[in-house]
C-alpha positions, 0 to 999 in steps of 0.5 A: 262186011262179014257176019263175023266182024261185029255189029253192022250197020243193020243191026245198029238200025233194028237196035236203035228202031227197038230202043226208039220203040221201046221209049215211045211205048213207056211215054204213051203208057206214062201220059195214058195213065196222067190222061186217066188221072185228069179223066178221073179228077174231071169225072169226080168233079162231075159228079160231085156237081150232080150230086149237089144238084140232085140235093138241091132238086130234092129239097125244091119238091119239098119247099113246093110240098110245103108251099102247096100245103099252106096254098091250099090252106089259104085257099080254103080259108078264102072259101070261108071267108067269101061264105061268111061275106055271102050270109052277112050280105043276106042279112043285111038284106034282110035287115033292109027289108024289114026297116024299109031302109038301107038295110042297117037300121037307119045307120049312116057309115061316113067314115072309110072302112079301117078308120077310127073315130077319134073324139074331140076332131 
């Protein structure tokens, strides 16, 4: 075949290669950009996710804030409690000692601590 005769069955090869070329590029620009679509959704998503956790993170330090604040007022006030329970105890001590008895005057408790008497049993 001569040059001149038309399109040979070369150059229909390199046209074809370049059309085939050409689509294979636009179809893998296409799905790149659906591919980064679905990255960026699923990286939205992500983060999202670790925002909501960091706000649940936070609010816990403060519950524990709190929580450690009226632990720390309990504890104080079982502190003043024992305290008392300590000095109630050296009176009644003392008390023993000086009527020579149990230490509550002669007083008998027969009834468990938290009971009510109640009149006509």
């Amino acid at each position: 075949m001569n040059a001149g005769e038309g399109l040979t069955l070369g150059d229909l090869g390199w046209f074809i290669g370049l059309i085939g070329m050409s689509v294979g590029i636009y179809g893998g620009l296409r799905n790149g950009r659906r591919d980064s679509d679905a990255a960026a959704r699923e990286m939205a998503t992500i983060l999202t996710s670790l925002e909501y956790l960091k706000k649940s993170v936070d609010s816990l330090g403060g519950q524990m804030t709190a929580s450690q604040g009226a632990m720390a007022e309990i504890i104080s006030r079982i502190g003043g409690v024992e305290r008392s329970v300590a000095r109630a105890h050296n009176r009644i001590d003392m008390l023993g000692k000086a009527t020579g008895g149990s230490g509550l005057g002669g007083l008998e408790i027969s009834k468990a601590a938290g009971e009510e008497e109640v009149e006509g049993q």
